[in-house]
PDBQT receptor file of N, H, CA, C and O in Angstrom, charges set to zero:
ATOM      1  N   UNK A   1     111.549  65.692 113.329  1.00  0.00    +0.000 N 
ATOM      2  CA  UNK A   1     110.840  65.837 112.059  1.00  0.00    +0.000 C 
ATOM      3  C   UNK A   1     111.798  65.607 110.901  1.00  0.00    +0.000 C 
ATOM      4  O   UNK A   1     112.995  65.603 111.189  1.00  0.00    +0.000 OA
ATOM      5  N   UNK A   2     111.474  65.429 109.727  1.00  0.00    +0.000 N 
ATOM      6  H   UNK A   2     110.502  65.433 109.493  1.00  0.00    +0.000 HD
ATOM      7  CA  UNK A   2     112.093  65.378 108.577  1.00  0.00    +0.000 C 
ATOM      8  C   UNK A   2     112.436  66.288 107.896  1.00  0.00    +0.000 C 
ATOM      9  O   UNK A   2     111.687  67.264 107.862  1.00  0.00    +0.000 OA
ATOM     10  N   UNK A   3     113.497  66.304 107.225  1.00  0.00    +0.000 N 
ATOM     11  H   UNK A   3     114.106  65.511 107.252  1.00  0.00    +0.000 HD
ATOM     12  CA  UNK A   3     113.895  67.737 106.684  1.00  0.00    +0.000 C 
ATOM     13  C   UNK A   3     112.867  67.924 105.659  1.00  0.00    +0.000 C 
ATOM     14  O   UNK A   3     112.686  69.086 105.295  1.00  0.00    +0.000 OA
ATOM     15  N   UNK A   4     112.095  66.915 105.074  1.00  0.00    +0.000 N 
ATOM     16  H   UNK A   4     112.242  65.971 105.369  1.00  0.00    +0.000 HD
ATOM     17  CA  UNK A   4     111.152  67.625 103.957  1.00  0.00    +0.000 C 
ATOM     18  C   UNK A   4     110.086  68.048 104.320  1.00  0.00    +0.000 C 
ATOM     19  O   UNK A   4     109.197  68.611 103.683  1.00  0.00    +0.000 OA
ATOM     20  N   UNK A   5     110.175  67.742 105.499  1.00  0.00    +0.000 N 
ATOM     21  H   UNK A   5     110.897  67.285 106.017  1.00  0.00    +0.000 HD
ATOM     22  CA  UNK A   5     108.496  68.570 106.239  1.00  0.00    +0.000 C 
ATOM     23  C   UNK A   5     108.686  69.764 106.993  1.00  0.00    +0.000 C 
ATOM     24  O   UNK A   5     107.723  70.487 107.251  1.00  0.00    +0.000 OA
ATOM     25  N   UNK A   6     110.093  70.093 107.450  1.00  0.00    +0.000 N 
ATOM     26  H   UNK A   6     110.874  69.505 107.240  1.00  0.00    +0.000 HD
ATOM     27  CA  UNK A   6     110.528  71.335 107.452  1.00  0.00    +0.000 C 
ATOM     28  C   UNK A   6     110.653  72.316 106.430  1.00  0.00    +0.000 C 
ATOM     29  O   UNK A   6     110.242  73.475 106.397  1.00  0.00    +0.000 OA
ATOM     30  N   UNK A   7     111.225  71.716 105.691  1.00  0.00    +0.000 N 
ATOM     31  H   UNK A   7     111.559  70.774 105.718  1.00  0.00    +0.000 HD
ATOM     32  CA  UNK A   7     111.050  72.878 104.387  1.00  0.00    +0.000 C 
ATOM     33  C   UNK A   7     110.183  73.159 103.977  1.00  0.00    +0.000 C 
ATOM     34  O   UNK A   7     109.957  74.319 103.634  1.00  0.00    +0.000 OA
ATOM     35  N   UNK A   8     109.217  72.023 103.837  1.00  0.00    +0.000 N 
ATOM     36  H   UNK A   8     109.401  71.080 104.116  1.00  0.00    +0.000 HD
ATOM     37  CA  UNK A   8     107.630  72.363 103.396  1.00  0.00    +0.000 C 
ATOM     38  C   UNK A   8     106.721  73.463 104.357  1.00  0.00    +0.000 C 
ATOM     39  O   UNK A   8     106.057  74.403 103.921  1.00  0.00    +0.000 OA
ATOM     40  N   UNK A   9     106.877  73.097 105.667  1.00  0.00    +0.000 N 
ATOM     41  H   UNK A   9     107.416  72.332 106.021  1.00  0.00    +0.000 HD
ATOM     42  CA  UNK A   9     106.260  74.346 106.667  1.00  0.00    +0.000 C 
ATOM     43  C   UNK A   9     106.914  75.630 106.433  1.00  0.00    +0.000 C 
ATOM     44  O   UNK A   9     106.415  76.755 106.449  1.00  0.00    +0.000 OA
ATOM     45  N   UNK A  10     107.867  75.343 106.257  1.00  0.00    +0.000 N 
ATOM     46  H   UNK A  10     108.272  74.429 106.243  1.00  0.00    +0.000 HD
ATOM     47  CA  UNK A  10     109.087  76.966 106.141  1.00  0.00    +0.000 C 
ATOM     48  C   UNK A  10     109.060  77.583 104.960  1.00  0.00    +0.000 C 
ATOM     49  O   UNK A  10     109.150  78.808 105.041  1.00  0.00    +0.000 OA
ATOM     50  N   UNK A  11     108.948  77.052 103.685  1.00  0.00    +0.000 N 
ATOM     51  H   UNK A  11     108.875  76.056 103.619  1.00  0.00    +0.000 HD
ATOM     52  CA  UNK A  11     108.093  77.346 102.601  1.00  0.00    +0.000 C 
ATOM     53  C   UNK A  11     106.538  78.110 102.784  1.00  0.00    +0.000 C 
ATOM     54  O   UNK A  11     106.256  79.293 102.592  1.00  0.00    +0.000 OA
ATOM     55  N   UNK A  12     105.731  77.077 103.187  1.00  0.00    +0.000 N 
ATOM     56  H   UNK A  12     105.961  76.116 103.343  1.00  0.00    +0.000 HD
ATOM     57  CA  UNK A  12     104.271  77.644 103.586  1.00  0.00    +0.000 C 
ATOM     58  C   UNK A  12     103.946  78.848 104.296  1.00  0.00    +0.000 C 
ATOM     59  O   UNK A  12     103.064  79.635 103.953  1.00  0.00    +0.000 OA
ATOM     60  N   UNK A  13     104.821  78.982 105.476  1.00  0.00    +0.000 N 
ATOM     61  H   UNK A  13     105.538  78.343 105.755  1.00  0.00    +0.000 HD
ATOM     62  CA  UNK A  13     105.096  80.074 106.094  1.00  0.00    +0.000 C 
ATOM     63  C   UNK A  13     105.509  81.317 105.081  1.00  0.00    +0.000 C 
ATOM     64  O   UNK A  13     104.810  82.327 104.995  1.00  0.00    +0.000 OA
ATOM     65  N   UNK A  14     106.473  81.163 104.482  1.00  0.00    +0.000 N 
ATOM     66  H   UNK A  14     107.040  80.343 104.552  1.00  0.00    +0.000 HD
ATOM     67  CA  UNK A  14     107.028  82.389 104.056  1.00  0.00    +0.000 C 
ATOM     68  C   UNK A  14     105.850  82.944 102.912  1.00  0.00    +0.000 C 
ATOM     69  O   UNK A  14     105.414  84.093 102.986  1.00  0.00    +0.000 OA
ATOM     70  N   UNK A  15     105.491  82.177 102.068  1.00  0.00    +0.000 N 
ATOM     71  H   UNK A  15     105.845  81.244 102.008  1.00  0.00    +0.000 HD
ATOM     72  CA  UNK A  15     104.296  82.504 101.450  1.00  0.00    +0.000 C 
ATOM     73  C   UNK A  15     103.410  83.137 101.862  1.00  0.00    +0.000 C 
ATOM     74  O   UNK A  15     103.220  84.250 101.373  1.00  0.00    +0.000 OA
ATOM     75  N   UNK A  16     102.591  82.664 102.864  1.00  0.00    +0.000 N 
ATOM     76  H   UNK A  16     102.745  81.759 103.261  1.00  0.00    +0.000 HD
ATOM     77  CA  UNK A  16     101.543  82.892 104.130  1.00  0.00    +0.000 C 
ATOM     78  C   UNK A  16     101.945  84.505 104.706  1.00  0.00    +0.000 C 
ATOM     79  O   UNK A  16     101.185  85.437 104.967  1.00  0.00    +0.000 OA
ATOM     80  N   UNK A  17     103.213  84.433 104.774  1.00  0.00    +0.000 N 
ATOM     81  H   UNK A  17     103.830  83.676 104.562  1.00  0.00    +0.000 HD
ATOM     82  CA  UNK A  17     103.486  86.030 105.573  1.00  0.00    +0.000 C 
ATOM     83  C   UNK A  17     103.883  86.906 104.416  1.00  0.00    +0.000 C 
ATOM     84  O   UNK A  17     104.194  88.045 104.766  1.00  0.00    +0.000 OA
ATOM     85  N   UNK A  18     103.950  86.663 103.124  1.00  0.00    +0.000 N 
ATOM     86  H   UNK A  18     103.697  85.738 102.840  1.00  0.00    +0.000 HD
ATOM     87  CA  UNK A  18     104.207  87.632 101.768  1.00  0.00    +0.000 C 
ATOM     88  C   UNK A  18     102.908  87.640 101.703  1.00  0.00    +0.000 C 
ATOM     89  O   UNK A  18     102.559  88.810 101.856  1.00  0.00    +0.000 OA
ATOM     90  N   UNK A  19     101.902  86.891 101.543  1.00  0.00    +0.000 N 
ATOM     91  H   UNK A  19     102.185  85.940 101.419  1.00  0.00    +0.000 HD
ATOM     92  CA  UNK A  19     100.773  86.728 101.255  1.00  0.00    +0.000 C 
ATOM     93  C   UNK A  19      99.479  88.135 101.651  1.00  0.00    +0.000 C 
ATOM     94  O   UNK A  19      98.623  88.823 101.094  1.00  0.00    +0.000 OA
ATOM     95  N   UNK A  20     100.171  87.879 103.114  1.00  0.00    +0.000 N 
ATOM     96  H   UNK A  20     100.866  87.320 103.566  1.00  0.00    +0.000 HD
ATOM     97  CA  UNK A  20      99.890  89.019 104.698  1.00  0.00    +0.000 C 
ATOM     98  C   UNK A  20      99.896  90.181 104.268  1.00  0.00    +0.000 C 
ATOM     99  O   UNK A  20      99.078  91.059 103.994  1.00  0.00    +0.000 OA
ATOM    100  N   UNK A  21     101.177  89.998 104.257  1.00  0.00    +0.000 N 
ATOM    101  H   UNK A  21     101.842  89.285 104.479  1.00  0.00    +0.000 HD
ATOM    102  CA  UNK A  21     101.977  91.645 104.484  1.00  0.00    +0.000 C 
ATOM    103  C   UNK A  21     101.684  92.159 102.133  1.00  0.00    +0.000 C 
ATOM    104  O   UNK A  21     102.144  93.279 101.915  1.00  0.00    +0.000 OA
ATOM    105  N   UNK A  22     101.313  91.743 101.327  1.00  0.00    +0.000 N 
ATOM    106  H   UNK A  22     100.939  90.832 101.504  1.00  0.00    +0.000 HD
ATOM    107  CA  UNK A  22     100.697  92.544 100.427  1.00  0.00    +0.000 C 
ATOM    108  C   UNK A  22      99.518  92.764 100.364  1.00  0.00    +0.000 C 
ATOM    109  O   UNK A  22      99.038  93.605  99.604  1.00  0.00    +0.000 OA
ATOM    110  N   UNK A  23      98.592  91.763 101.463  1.00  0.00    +0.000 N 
ATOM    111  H   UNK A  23      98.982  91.080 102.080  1.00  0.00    +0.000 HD
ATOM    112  CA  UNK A  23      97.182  92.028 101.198  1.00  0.00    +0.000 C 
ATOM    113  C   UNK A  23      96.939  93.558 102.575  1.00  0.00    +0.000 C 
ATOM    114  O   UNK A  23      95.923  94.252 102.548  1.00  0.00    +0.000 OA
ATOM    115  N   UNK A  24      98.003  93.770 103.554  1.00  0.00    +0.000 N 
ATOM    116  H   UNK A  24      98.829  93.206 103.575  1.00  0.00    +0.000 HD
ATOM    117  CA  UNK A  24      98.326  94.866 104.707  1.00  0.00    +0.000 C 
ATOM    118  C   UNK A  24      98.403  96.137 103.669  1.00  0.00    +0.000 C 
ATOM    119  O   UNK A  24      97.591  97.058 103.583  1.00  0.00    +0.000 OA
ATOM    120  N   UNK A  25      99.529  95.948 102.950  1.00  0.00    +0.000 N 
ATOM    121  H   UNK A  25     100.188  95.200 103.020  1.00  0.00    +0.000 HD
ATOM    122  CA  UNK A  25      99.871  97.419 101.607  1.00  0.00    +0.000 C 
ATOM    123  C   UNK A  25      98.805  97.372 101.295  1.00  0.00    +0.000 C 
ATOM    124  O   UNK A  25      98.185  98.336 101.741  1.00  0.00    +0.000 OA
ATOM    125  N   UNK A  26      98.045  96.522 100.556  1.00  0.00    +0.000 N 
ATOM    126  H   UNK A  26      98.549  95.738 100.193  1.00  0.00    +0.000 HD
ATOM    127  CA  UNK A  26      97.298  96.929  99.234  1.00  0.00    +0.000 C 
ATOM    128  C   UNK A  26      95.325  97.650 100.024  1.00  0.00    +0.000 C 
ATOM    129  O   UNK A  26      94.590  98.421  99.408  1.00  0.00    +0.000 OA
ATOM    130  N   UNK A  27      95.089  97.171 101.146  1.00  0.00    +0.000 N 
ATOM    131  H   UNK A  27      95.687  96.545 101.647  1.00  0.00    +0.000 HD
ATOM    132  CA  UNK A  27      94.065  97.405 101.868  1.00  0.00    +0.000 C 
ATOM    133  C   UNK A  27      94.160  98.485 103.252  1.00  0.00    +0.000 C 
ATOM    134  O   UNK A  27      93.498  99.473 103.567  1.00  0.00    +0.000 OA
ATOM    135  N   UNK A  28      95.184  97.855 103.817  1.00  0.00    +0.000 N 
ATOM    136  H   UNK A  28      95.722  97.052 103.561  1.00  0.00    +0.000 HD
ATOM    137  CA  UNK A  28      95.618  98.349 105.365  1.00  0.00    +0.000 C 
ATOM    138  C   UNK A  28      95.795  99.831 105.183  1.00  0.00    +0.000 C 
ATOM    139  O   UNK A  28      95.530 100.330 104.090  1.00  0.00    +0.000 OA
ATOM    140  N   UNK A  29      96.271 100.639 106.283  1.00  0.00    +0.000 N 
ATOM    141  H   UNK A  29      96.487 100.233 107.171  1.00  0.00    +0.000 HD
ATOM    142  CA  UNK A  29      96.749 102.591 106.902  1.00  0.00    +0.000 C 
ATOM    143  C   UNK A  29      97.867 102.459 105.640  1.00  0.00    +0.000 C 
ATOM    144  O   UNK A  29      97.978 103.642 105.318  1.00  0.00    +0.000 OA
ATOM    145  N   UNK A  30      98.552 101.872 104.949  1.00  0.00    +0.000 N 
ATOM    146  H   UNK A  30      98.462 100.911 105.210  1.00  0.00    +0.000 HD
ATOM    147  CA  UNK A  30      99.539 102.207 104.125  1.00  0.00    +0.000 C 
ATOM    148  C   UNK A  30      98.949 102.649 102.596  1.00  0.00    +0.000 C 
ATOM    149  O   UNK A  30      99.261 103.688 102.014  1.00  0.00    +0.000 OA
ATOM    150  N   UNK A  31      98.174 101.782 102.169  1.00  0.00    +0.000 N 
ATOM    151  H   UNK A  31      97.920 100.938 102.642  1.00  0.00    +0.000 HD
ATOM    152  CA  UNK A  31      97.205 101.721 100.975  1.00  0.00    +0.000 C 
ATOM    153  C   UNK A  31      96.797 103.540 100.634  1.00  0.00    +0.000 C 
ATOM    154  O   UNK A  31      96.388 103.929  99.540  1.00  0.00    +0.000 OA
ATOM    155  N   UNK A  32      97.022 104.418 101.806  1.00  0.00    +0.000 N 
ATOM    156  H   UNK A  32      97.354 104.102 102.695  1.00  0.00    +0.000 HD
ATOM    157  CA  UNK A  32      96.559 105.845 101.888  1.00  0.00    +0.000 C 
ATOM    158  C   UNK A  32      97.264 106.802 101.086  1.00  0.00    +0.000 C 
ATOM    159  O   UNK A  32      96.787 107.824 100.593  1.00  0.00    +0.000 OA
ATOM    160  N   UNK A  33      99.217 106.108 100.940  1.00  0.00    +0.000 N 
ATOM    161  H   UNK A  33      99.605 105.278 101.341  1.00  0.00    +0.000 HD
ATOM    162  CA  UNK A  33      99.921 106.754 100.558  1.00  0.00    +0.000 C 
ATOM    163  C   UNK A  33     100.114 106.459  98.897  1.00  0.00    +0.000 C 
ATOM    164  O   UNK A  33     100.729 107.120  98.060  1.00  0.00    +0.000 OA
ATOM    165  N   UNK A  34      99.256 105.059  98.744  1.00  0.00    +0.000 N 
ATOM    166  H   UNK A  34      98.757 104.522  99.425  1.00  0.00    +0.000 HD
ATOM    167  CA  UNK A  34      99.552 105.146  97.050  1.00  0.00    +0.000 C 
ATOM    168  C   UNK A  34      98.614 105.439  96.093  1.00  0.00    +0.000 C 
ATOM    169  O   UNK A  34      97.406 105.207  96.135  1.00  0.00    +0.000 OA
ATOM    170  N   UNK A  35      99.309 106.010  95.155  1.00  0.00    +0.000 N 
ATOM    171  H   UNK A  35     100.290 106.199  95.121  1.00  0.00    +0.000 HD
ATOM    172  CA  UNK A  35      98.826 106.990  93.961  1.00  0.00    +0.000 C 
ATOM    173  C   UNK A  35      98.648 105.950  92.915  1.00  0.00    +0.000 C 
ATOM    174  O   UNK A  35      99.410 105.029  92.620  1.00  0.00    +0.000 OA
ATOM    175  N   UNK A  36      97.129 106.376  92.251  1.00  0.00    +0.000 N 
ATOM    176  H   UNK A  36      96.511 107.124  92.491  1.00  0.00    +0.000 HD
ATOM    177  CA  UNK A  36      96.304 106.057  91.841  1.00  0.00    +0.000 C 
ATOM    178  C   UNK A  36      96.604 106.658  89.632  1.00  0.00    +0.000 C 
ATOM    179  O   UNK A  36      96.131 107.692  89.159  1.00  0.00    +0.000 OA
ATOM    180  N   UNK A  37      97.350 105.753  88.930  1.00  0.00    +0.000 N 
ATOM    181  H   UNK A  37      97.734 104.913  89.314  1.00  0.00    +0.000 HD
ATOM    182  CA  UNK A  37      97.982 106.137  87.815  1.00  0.00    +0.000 C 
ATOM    183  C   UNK A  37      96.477 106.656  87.033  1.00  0.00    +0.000 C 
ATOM    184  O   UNK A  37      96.494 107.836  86.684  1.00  0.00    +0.000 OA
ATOM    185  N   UNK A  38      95.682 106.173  86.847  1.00  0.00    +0.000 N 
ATOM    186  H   UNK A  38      95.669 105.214  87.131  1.00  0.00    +0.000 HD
ATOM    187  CA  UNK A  38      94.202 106.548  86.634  1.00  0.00    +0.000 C 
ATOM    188  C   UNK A  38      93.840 107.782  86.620  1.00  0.00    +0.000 C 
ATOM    189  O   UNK A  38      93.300 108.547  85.821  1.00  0.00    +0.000 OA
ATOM    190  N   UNK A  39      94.209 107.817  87.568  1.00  0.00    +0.000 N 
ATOM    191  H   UNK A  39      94.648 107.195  88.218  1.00  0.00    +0.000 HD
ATOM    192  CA  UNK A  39      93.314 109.007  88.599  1.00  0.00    +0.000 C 
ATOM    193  C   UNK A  39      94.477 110.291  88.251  1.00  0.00    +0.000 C 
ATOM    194  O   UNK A  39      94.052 111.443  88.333  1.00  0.00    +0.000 OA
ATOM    195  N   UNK A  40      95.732 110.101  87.919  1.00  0.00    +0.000 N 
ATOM    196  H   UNK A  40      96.078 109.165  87.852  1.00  0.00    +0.000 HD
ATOM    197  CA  UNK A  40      96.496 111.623  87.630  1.00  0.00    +0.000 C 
ATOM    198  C   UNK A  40      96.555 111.721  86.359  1.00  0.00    +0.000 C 
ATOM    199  O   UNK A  40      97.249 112.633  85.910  1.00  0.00    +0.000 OA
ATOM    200  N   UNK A  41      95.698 110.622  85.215  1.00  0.00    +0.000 N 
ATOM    201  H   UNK A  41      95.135 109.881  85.580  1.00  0.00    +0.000 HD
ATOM    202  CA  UNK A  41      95.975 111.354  83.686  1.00  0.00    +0.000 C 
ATOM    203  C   UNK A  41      94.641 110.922  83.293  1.00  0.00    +0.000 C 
ATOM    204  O   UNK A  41      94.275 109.906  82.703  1.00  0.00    +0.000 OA
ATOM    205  N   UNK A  42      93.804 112.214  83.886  1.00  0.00    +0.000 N 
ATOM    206  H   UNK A  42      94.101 113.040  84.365  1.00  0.00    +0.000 HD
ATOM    207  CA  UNK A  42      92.805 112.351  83.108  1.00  0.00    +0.000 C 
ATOM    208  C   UNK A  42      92.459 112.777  81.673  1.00  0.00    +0.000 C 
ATOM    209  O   UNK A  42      92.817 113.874  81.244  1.00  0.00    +0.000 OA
ATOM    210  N   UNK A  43      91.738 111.871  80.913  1.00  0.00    +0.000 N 
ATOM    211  H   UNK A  43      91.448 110.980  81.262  1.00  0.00    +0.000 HD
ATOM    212  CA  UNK A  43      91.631 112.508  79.632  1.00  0.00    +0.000 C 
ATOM    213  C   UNK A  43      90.649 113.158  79.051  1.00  0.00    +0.000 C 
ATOM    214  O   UNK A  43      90.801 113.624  77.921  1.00  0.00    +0.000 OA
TER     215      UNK A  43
């Protein structure tokens, strides 16, 4: 393969798995532990 089509997959990839793993935090069993700035200064 060509090195620019390597970088381009290896690029895509890394995106693709940041992509993952914030939509895992922001929805997924972790999403349980974060605090809600809203929600502790009620006015």
């Amino acid at each position: 393969m060509e090195p620019a089509t390597v970088l381009s997959i290896s690029t895509a990839a890394v995106l693709i798995a940041i992509t993952a793993y914030g939509i895992y935090v922001s929805f997924g069993p972790p999403s349980e532990e974060l605090a809600d700035p809203f929600e502790d200064h009620e006015d």
